[in-house]
BAKOL-88821 format. One line per 3 residues: their letters; for each residue x negated, y, z of N, C-alpha, C. Coordinates in steps of 0.05 Angstrom, whole numbers. Each point is the difference from the previous one (the first is absolute). Layout:
BEGIN
a	X,Y,Z,X,Y,Z,X,Y,Z  ...
//
This chain:
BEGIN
xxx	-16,-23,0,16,23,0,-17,25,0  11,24,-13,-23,15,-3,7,23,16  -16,11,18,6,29,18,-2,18,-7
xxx	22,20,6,-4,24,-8,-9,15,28  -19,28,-17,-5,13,20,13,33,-1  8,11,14,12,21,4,-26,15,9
xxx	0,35,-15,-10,15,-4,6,29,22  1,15,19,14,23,4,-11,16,-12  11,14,-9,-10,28,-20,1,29,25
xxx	19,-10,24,-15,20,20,-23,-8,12  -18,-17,-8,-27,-10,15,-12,33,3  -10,7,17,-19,23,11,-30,-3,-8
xxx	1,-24,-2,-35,-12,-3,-17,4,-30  19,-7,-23,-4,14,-18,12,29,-8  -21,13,-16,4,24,-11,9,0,-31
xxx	17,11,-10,6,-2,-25,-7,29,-15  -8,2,-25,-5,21,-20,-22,21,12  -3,18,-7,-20,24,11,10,18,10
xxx	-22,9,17,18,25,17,-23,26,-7  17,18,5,-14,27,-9,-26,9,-6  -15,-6,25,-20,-4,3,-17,-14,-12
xxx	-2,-23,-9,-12,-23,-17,0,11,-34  25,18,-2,2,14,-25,-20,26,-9  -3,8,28,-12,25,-2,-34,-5,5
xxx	0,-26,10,-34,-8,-13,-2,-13,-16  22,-7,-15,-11,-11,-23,-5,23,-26  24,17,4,-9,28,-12,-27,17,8
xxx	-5,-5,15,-34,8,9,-19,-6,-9  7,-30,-14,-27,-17,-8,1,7,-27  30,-4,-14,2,-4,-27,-9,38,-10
xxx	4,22,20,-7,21,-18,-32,6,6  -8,-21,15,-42,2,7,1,-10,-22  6,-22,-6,-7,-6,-28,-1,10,-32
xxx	29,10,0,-5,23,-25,-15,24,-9  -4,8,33,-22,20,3,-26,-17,-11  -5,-16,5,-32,-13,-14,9,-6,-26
xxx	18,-5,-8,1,-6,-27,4,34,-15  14,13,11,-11,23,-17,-33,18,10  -4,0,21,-32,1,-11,-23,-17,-10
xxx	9,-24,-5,-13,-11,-20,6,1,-30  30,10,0,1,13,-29,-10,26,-4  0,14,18,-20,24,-5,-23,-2,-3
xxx	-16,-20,12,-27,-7,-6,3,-3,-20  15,-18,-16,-8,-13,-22,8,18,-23  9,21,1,15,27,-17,-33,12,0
xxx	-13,3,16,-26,18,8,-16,-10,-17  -2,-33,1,-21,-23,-16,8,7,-26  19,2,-7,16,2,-30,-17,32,-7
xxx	9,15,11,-11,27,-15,-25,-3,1  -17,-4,15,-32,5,-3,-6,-13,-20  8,-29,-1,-7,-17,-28,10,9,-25
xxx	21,10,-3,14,24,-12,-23,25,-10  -3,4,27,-25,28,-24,-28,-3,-1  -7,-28,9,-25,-8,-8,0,-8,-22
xxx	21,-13,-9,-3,-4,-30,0,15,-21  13,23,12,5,11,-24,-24,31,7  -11,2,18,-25,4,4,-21,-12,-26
xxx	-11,-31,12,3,-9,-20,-7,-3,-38  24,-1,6,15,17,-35,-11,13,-9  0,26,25,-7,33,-6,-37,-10,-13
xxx	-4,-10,28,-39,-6,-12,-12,-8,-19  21,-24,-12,-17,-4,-25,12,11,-20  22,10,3,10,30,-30,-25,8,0
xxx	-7,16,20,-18,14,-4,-32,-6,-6  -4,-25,9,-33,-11,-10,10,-13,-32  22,-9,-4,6,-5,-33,-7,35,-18
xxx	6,19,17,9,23,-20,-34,8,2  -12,-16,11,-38,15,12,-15,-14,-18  11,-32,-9,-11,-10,-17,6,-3,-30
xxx	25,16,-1,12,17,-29,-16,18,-18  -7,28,28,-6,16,-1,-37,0,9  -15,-19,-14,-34,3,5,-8,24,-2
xxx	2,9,-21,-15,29,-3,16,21,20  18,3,12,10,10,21,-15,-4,27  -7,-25,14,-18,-15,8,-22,3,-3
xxx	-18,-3,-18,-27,9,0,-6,38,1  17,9,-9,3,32,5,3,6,29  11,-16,18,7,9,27,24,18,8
xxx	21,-12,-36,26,14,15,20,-10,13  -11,-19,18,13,-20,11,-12,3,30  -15,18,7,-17,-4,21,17,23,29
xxx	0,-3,17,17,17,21,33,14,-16  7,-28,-6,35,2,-11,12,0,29  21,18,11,17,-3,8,30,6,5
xxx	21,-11,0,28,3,-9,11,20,21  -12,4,17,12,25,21,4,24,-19  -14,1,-18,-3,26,-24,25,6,-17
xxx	13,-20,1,15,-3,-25,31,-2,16  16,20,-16,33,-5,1,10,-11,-16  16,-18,3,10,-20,-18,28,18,-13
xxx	9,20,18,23,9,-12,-3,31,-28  -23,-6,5,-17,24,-26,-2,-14,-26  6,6,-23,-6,-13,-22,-35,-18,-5
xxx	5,-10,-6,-32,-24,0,-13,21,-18  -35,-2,6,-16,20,-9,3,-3,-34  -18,20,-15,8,2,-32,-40,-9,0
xxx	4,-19,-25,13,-8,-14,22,-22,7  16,-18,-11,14,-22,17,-25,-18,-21  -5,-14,17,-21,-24,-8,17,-27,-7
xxx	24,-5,-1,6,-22,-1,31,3,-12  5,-27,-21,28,1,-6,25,5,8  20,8,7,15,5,14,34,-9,-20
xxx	9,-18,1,19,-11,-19,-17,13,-30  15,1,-25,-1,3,-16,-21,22,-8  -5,17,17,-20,27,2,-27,-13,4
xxx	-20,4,-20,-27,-10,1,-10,14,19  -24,-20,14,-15,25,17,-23,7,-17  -14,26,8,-12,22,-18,-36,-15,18
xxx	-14,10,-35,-24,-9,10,-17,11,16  -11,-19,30,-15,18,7,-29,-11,22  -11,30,3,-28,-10,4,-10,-16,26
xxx	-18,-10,17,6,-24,15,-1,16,29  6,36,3,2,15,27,20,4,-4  15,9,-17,30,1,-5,19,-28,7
xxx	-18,-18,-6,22,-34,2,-1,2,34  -25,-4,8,-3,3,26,14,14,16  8,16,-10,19,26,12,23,-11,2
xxx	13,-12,-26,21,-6,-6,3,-31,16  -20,-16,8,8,-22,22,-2,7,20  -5,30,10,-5,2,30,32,7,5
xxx	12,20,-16,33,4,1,16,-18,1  -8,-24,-26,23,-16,3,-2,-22,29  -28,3,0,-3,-27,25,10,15,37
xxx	9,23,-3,1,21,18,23,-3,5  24,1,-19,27,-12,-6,6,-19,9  -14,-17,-13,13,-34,10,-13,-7,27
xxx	-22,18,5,-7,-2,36,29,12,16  1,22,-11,26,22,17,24,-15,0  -1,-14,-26,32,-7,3,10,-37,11
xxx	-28,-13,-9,-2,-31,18,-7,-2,29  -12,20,12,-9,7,28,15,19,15  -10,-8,31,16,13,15,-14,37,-5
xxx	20,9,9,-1,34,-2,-35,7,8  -21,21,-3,-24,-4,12,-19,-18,-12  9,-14,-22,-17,-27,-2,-20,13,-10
xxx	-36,-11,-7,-18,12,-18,-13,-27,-20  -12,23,-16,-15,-25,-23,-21,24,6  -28,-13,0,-25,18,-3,-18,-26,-16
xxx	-12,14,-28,-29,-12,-7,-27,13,7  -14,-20,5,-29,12,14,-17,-22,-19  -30,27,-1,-10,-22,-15,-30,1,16
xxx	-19,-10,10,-21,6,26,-22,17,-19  -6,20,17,-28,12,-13,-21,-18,4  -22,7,-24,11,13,-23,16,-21,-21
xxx	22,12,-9,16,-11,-19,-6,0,-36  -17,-24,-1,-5,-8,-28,20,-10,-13  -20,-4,-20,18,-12,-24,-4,-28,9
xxx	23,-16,0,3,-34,13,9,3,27  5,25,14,-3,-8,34,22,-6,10  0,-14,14,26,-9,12,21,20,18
xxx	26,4,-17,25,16,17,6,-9,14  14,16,23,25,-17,21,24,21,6  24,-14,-14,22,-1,2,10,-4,26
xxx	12,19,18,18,2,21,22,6,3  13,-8,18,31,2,0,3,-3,28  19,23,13,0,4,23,33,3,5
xxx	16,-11,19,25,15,7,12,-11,27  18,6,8,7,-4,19,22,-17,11  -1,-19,23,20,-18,5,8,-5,28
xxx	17,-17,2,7,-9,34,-10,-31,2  -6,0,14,-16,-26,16,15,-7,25  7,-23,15,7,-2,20,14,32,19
xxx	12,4,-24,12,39,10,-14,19,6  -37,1,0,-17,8,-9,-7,7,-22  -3,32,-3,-1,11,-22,-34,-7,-15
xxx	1,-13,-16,-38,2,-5,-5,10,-31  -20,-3,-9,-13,-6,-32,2,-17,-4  15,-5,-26,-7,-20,-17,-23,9,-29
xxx	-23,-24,0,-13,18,-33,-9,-24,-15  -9,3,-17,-10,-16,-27,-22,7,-7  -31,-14,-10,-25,3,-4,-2,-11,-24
xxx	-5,7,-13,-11,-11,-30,-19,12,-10  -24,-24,-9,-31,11,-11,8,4,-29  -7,14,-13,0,-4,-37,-22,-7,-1
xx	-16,-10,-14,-21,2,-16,6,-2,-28  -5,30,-14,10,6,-31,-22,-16,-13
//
């Protein structure tokens, strides 16, 4: 024969469902936690931009050692030597002559201080406008600066780090 057992549901001994309290730490834990998950998405927003304008840092560097090894006789002249983009407003028309095609409009011929001129503007641009606000491009070339000597391409701008404001830069040797 099989026994049944009877249950009281007024037993005192157990507790049934949650009580206020139990709710209100569990809401404690669960919003510690979101909090870490969004500053680890902020970290990782921070990781994103710096890699972000290192590359295109980058970018910027070898535009510019491509346009150094375009332009040799520019290069061996030394009009490539103490370039820097602090000089240049991007919202001014680009210097005359324009050195380079522009859609359907040929660019006009020209001599290799004028080209030089004409990559220090355009590379000044795509610094100003791929980089954060402040960014710099400077070429240096070491005294004394011969013919063959090795340039360096810099790139300087600014970022957040662990919410630390620092430098970010880019070093590149040419050798024309």
């Amino acid at each position: 024969m099989m026994s049944h057992r009877s249950y009281s549901s007024s037993s005192s001994s157990h507790a049934k469902g949650f009580t206020l309290i139990e709710i209100l730490i569990a809401l404690v834990i669960f919003s510690i936690g979101l909090l870490g998950m969004a500053g680890m998405q902020l970290r990782g927003s921070e990781g994103t931009n710096m890699a972000y304008f290192r590359s295109q840092a980058t970018f910027i560097a070898n535009d510019m050692a491509e346009r150094m090894h375009a332009n040799r006789a520019g290069v061996d002249a030394t009009n490539y030597d103490n370039l820097d983009t602090n000089t240049i407003v991007c919202a001014n028309a680009p210097p005359a002559p324009v050195c380079a095609t522009r859609g359907v409009t040929p660019g006009a011929v020209c001599t290799p201080a004028e080209m030089a001129t004409f990559d220090l503007a355009t590379i000044a641009c795509s610094t100003q406008n791929r980089l954060p606000t402040g960014s710099r491009l400077t070429v240096t070339c070491a005294a004394p600066c011969l013919v063959g000597s090795p340039h360096t391409v810099f790139i300087a701008w600014s970022e957040v780090d662990e919410g630390q404001a620092r430098t970010g830069d880019v070093t590149l040797v040419v050798q024309p």
